[in-house]
FIGU-591715 format. One record per residue (C-alpha): residue in one letter; y, x, z. Coordinates in steps of 0.25 Angstrom, whole numbers, plus 5000, padded with zeros to 4 digits. Layout:
<recs>
AYXZ...
</recs>
This chain:
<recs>
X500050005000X500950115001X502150134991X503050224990X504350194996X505250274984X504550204974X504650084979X506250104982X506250124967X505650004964X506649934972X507850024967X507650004954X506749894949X507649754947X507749654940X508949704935X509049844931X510749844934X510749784948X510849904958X509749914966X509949884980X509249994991X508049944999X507849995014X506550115012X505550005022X505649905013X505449975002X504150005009X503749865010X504049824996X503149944992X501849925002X502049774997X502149794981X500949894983X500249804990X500249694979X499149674972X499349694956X499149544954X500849554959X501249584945X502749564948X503449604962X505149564964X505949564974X507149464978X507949424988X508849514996X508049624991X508549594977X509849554979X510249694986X510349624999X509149655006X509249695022X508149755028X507349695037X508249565037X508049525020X506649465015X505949545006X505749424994X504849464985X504349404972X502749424967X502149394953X500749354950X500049414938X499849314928X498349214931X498649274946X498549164956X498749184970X497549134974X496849144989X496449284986X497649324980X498549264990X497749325003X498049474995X499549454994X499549405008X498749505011X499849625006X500949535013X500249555026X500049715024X501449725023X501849645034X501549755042X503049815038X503949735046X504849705034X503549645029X504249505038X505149485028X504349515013X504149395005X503349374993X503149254983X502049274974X502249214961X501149204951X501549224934X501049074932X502349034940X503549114938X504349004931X504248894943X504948904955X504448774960X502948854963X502748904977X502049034977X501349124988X502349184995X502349285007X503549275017X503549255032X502349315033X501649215027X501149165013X501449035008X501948974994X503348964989X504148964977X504849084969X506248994970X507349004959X508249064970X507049174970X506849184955X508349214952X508449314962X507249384955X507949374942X509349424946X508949534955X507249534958X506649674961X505449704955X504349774966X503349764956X503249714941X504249654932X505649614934X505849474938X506449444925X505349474918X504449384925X505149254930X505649144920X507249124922X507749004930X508148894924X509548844922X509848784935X508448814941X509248904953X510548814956X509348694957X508448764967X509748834975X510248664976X508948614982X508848724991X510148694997X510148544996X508448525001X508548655012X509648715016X510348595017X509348525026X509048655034X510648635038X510348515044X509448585054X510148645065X509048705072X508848805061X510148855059X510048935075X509149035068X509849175061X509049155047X509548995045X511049035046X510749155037X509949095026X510748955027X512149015024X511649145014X510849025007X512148955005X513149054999X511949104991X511648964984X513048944984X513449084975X512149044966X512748894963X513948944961X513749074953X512249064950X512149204956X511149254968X511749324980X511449394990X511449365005X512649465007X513349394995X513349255001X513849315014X515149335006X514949185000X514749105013X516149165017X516849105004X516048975006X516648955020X515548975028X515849015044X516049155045X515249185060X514049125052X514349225041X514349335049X513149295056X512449305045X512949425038X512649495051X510949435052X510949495038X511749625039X512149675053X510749775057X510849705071X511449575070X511649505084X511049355087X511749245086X511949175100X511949055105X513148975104X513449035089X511949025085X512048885085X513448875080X513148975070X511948885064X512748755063X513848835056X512648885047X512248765043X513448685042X513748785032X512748775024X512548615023X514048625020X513948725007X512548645004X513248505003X514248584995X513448634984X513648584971X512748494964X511848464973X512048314970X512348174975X511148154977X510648264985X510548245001X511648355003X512648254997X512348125004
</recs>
């Protein structure tokens, strides 16, 4: 399972999607995990990506999810057997502590054009079956690096038109709209963090039709008027190498001001329609 850690950090350095995007530096131990994983693969894994923060140039250490995408040889089916070996290399790694927080869907050729498929997928250590979203598919796109294989480009099928501002619409309308509703959730550190990046981030791609990255759409909630102690909260749980807890009279507060926010910025999307249960 050993790989080696410089040809590994060239792999990362320089194979994108995009040959003219700078490639952003990645920390030596994760460059480690990425290597025992890819090595550990069997050769059925035709296709390897990488997207998320770790694409984007925003990745943190120890704090960002290693998302990763996996492609299927052709007439390959994840079957009982097949599923308990990729399981299996999961659980060999898990032994690194960064392990926690390596995902992988595994996507076989049959299905690359349908993002309504749920697939095999290793995250929370656990394996269970979700889908390769649009949100996921345009990040690979734009911005994917290749761990093994071909560039994403040459594998997946574009979008279609308006495939993205659909699937980002009903994520805001059907969870994150309800989620707001539920006080209870909004006391813990990653439900303000998510909730609020979430927002400025579907806002910029409505808007712009461009990806950003959870740094960017710090910037964003400032122009869209969210409250700037929550801001700085967040900023801090992704950024600061020690940031302090949240205490009680501000965890609480800081929650209702979270998702007051975002079922605000929700209801204020454009067309999500009439008829939806955001405007009635």
């Amino acid at each position: 399972m050993g790989f080696r850690t410089d040809f590994v950090g060239a792999i990362l350095a320089s194979m994108t999607s995009d040959p003219t995007r700078p490639a952003t530096p990645v920390a030596p131990a994760t460059e480690r995990l990425l290597g025992r994983f890819t090595a550990a693969l069997p050769p059925y894994v035709t296709d390897l990506w990488a997207h998320g923060s770790l694409a984007m140039g925003d990745y943190q250490e120890g704090r960002s999810d290693l998302d990763l995408v996996a492609v299927l040889a052709p007439g390959t089916a994840p079957d009982a057997r097949r599923r308990e070996e990729l399981v299996s290399v999961h659980r060999v790694v898990a032994r690194d502590a960064l392990a926690r927080n390596l995902h992988c869907t595994y996507l076989p050729a049959a299905s690359l054009g349908d993002a309504s498929l749920d697939h095999l997928t290793w995250a929370h250590g656990e394996a269970f079956e979700r889908p390769v979203t649009p949100v996921t598919r345009r990040e690979l796109l734009d911005a994917g690096r290749v761990l093994r294989g071909r560039p994403p480009k040459a594998v997946l099928p574009l979008l279609r038109e308006g495939e993205l501002a659909a699937f980002v619409r009903a994520d805001l309308r059907t969870y994150w709209y309800e989620r707001a509703a539920e006080p209870e959730l909004w006391s813990e550190d990653i439900w303000v963090t998510l909730g609020v990046l979430t927002m400025a981030r579907a806002t910029v791609l409505l808007r712009e039709d461009r990806l950003i990255t959870k740094g960017e759409a710090l910037a964003e909630l400032a122009r869209m008027g969210a409250p700037s102690d929550v801001v700085e909260d967040v900023r801090a749980l992704r950024y600061d190498p020690d940031p302090a807890p949240a205490r009680e009279p501000w965890r609480t507060r800081r929650g209702e001001l979270a998702r007051a926010f975002v079922r605000a910025a929700v209801e204020r999307t454009p067309g999500l329609g009439e008829a939806d249960p955001v405007r009635s």
